[in-house]
N, C-alpha and C positions, 0 to 999 in steps of 0.2 A: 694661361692667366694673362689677360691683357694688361698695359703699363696704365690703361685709364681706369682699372680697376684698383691698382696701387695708390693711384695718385686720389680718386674718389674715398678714399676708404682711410688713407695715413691718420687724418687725426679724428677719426669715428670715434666718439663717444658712445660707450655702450649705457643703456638704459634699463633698468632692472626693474623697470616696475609690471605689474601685470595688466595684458590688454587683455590674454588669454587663452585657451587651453588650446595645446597641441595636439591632432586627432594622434590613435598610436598607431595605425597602419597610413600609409602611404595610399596615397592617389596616383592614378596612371599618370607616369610622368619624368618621373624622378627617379628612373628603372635602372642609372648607375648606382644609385644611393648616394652616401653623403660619406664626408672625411674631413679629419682636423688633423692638424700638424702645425710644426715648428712653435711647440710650444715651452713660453715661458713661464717666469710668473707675474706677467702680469697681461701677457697677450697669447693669440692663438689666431692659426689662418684657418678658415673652415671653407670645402667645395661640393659643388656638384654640378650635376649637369641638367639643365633644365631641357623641359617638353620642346619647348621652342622659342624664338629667339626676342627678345624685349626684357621688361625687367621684374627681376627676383628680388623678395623680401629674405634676409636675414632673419631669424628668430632668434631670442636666447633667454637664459634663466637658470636658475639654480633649483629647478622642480622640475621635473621630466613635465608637468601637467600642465604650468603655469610660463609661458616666456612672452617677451616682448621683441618688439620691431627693433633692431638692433644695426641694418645700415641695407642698404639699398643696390642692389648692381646689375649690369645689364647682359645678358646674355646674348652673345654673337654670332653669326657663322663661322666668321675668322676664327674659333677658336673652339668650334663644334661646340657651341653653345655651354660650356664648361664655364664657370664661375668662382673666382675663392675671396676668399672677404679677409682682410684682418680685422681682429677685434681686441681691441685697446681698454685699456684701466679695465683689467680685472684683476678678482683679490687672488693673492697668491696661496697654494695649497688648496684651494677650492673646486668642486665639481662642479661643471657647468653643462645644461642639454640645450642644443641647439636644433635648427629644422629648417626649411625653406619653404616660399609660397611663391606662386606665379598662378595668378587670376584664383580661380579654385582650386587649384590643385596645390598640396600639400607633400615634402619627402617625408621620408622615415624621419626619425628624432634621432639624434647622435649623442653622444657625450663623450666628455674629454675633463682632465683633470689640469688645472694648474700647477707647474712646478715651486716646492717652497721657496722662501727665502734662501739666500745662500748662506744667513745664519743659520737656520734652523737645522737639527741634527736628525735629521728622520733615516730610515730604511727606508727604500727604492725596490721595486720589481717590475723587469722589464723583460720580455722575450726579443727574439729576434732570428730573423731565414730571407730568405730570398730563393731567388731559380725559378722561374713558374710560368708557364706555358699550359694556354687552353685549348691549344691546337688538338682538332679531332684529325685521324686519319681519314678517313671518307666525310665531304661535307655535313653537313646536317647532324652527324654523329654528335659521340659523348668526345669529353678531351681524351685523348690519347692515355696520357698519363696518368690521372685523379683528378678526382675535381676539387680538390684544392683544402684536402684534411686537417694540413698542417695548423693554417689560419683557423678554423672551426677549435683545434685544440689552446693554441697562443689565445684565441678571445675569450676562453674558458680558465685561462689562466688570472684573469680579473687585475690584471697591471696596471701600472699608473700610466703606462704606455709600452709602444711598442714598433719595430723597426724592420722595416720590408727594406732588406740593402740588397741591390740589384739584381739587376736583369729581370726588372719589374714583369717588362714584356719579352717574347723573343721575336725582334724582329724577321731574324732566319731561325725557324724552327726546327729541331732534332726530328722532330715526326716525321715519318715517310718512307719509302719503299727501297730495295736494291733490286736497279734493274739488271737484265741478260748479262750485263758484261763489268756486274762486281760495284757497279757506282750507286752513290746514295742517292733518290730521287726527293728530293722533300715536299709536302705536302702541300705545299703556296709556295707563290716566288717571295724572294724576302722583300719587305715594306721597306721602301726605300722614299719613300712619299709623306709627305706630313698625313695625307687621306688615307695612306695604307698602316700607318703607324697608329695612329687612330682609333681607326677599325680594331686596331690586336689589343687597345685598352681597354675598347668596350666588349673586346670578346674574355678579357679576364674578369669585366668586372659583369658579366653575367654568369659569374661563379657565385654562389650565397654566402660560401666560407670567405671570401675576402668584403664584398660588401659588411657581411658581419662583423670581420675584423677591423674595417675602417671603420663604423659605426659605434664599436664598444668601448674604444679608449683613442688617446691621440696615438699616431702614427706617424714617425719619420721617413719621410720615403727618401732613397738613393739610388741614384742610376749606378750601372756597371757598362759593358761593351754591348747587352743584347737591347738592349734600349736606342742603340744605330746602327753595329752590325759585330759579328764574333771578334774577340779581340779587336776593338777598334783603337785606333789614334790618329787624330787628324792628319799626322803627318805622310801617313799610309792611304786613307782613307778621304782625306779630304774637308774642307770646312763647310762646305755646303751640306754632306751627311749632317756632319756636327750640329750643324744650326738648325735642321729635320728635328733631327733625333731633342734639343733640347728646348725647342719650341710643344714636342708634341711630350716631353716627359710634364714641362712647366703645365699645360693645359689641364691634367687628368691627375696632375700629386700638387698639394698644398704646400709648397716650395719656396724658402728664398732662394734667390741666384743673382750674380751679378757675372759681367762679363769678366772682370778682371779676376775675381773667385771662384765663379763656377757653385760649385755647390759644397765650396768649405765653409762650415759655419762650427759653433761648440752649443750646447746650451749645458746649462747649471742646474742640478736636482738637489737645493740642500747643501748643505754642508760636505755631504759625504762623496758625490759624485758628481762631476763633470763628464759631458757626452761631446769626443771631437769628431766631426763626419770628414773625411779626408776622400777629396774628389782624387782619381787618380785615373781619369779621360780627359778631362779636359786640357791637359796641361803637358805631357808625357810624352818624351819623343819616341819614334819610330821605334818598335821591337828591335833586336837585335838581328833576327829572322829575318828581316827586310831583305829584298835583294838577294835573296838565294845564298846571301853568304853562311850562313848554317845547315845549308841542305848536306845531306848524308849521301857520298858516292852512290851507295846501294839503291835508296829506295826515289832521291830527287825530290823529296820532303824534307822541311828540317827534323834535326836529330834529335831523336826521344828524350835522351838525357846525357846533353855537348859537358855537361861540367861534371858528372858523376866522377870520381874516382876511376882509373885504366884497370882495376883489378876487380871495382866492380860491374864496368861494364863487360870485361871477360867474364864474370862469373853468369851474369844472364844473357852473355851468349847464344845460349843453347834457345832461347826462349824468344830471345830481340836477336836475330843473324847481322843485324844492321851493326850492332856493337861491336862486331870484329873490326870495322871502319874507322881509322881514327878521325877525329874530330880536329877540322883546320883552325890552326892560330889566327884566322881572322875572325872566327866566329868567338872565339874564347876571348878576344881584342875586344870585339865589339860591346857584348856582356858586360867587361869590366869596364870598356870606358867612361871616365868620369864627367866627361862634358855629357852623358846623357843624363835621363832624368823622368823618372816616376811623377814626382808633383809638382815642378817646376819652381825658379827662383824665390817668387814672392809666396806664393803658399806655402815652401818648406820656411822660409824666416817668420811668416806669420805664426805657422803653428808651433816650432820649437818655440817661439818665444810665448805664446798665450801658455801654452802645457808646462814649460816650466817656471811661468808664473802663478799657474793655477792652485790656487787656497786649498779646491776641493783634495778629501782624501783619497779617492779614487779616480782617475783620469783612464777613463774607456776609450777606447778610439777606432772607431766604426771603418773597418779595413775591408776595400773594395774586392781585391785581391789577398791572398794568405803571403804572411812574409816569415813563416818557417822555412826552414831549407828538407824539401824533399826531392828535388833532382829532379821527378817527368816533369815533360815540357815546361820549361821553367821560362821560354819568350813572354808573354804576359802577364809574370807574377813578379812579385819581387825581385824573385832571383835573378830574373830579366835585365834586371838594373842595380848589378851588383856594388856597384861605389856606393850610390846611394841608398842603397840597404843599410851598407856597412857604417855610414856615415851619419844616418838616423837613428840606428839601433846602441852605437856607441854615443851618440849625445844623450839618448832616454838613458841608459844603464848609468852615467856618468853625472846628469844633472833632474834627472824627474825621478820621485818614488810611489811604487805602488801604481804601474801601468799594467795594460792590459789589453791587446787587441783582438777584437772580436772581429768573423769575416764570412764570406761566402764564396761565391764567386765555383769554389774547386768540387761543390755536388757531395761533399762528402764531411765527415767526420772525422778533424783529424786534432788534437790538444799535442802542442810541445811548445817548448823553449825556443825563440825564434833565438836559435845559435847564428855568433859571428859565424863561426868554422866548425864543422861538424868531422871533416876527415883526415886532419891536420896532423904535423907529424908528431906536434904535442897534445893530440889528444883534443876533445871536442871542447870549445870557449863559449862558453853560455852567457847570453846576456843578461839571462831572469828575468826576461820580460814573456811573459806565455801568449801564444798564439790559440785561439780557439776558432775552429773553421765549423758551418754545420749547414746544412741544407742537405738536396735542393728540396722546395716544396714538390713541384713536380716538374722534373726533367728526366734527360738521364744521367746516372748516377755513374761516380766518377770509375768505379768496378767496371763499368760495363763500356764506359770510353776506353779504357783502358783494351777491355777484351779487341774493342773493334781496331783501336791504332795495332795492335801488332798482330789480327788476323785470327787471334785464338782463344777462345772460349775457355773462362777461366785464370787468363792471365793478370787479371785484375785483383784476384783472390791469394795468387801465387805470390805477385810482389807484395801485398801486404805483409804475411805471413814470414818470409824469408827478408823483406827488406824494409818497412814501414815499421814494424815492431822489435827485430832486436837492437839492443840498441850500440851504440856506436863500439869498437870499428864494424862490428859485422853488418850495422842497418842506421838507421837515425833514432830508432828509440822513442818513437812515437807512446804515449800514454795511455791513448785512445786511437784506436784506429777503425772506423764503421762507416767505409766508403759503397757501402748499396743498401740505403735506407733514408726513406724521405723521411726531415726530422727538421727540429727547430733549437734552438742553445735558449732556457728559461734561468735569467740571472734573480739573484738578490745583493745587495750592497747595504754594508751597514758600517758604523763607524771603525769596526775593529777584524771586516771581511765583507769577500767576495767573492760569491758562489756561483757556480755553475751549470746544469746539470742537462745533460744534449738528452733530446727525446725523440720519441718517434711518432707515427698519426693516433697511438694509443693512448699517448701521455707517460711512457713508461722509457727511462732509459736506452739508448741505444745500446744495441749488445757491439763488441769488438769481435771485429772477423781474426783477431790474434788471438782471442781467447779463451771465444766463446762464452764469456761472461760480460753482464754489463757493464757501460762504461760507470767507472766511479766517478762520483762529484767531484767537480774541480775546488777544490777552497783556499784560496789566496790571502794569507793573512797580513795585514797591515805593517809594514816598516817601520 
């Protein structure tokens, strides 16, 4: 999104009278399709990406059949001819269908829903996933993984919106080969280029199911680390990645951003529920992994799980040999030290203080990473940055009611209590605040990373079963636990709950690998 499409568009006046009818199929052209996001209630950005470079009419209306010219903007090469418009003074709670034109050529028609007033008391239904890669193994091929089910199921869901939170794209993809001598081959080098990053937008959005899904309702989009490169932080990684990766997310998702926030923003549905998107890249210092100081004598990788409990890392042993190895007090130093930080200074003062200002009854909070404590590789999650877990989780439990953080990022399905302390010598301290984790749409699934980190087939299956599910001291007591199965978390909110319920490409509950039974709806009753 270019700053002279911001700056042409800030006080667009939209016009609702009729010029005239929108074709309903598409002309060659407009082969990304169309998407709206960040919407209020009284505005909405809406994008796509034009045939070629000059300039694109806006449509809009309150009748798929019927819209008007609505604002004007120029499509570039700087920005691979990608386009997003805000559109201002619309009524709140209302449907709107929108479309784009350049010369003859017409997009598909989109639509999107205004958010109510924040008086009004309505119910909300919203889905949400992430993880998705259209990476084929051999060129020319299908994606590797699906072609993208989830989305087809979420835009059958008929929401008032809905929430693609990261790893939109994968810049370094999981697909690919292991050659002669044990090592993973991947199937492209990773897009390290604004041109190669690009490319993997438009290779997901020659998926149907996600153009579908950004066409059928508004869509929040949020990066996570594969939008620059796996577990990324600038401090690690660099600011030139950073500005890659958030120049070419800004171009292809209908996004604010500013530099000093990144991509923290809230919006308001109603009465009942407030949405906080919590960036946790842009701002985050170096993993604690940095510097080989968590690497494991044994293997010269960091360690699977440096904060597990000593009784249970003897206990799987037999399973991870690496756990015989203790874990150095620099790396347990470094975890807990508190001069690090997950969201940095002024986004954690901004958002404590909007969240525990917030009217709304329910305050979601669109979690990059999971901040449950389950122990594997905890360098990029939460548990990464243990002060300020501890330090955010006791301010929500203390001064905000009826939270709730929804997330992806971990490939899997996992619902619990983001506990202060789970193995403690008094026993587990819950904060009551619940974490619900779900995806991936299509990656690989956390079962089977798992398999591959400690070399055996199945090992993914085993820690669930003996350690994800009982619950505390013998495991963490996980609720749900359905870590290999592509899926999506389908919420409702209403003034007196909030539901949950993780599904799969069927539309049907996710089963738990603890139980063999599906997972049961989550339902969070009001404070």
């Amino acid at each position: 999104m270019s700053a002279l499409t911001c700056r042409c568009l800030a006080g667009a006046v939209v016009a609702l009278c009729a010029l005239g009818a929108a074709p309903a199929a598409h002309a060659v052209g407009f082969v990304s399709g169309v998407a709206a996001g960040e919407l209020g209630a009284t505005s909405a950005k809406v994008w796509t990406r034009a045939a070629k470079t000059g300039k694109v009419t806006v449509t809009l209306g309150r009748k798929k059949s019927v819209q008007a010219s609505a604002a004007s903007v120029k499509a570039t090469a700087s920005h691979d001819r990608t386009v997003s418009a805000t559109l201002r003074h619309l009524r709140p709670d209302t449907t709107y269908y929108y479309s784009f034109r350049q010369g003859s050529r017409r997009s598909a028609v989109g639509q999107f829903h205004t958010a109510p007033r924040s008086s009004a008391a309505k119910s909300v239904r919203f889905a949400w996933s992430g993880d998705a890669d259209a990476q084929p193994l051999q060129p020319g091929g299908p994606p590797f993984w699906n072609t993208f089910g989830i989305y087809t199921r979420m835009a059958k869901e008929h929401n008032a919106f809905n929430v693609n939170l990261g790893d939109t794209i994968y810049s370094d993809t999981e697909v690919g080969t292991t050659n002669t001598d044990g090592q993973f081959v991947p199937a492209t080098p990773p897009a390290l280029t604004l041109a190669d990053k690009w490319a993997k937008y438009r290779q997901n959005l020659a998926q149907t199911p996600l153009q579908r899904l950004r066409a059928s309702a508004g869509l929040y989009s949020q990066w996570d680390d594969h939008e620059f490169i796996n577990d990324f932080t600038q401090a690690e990684n660099g600011a030139t990645l950073y500005k890659t990766g958030v120049a070419a997310f800004r171009d292809y998702a209908p996004v604010g951003y500013t530099s000093k926030d990144g991509l923290y923003r809230s919006f308001r549905w109603g009465r009942n529920l407030e949405v906080f998107f919590l960036d946790e890249r842009s701002f985050r210092s170096g993993k604690a992994s940095a510097n080989h100081v968590c690497d494991n004598p044994q293997t010269g990788q960091p360690d699977l799980a440096p904060t597990a409990p000593a009784d249970k890392r003897a206990l799987f042993a037999a399973l991870v040999p690496s756990f015989s190895a203790p874990v150095s007090q620099a790396c347990l130093n470094a975890i807990n030290d508190p001069s690090r930080t997950m969201l940095g200074a002024r986004q954690y003062a901004r958002f404590t203080k909007a969240v525990r200002a917030s009217k709304a009854t329910w305050k979601v909070i669109m979690n990059e990473v999971p901040i449950q404590q389950f122990y594997a590789l905890p360098y990029d999650r939460w548990e990464g940055y243990a002060a300020e877990r501890t330090k955010l989780l006791t301010f929500l439990r203390d001064h905000v009611k009826n939270t709730v953080f929804l997330t992806t990022d971990v490939h899997a399905n996992f619902v619990n209590d983001a506990r202060l302390d789970t193995f403690g010598a008094g026993g587990p301290v819950n904060s009551g605040i619940t974490d619900i984790t779900t995806g991936p749409v299509a990656t690989k699934s956390f079962s089977k990373e798992i398999d591959g980190a400690t070399g055996k087939p199945g090992a993914g299956d085993l820690i669930t079963k003996a350690f994800f599910k009982p619950p505390p001291p013998d495991g963490v007591g996980m609720t749900c636990a359905a870590p290999d199965v592509f899926s999506y978390g389908q919420v409702e909110v209403t003034a007196k709950r909030l539901t949950v319920q993780l599904k799969d490409t069927n539309g049907k509950p996710v089963v738990d690998a603890g139980t063999g039974q599906p997972c049961a709806q989550v339902v969070l009753k009001r404070k």
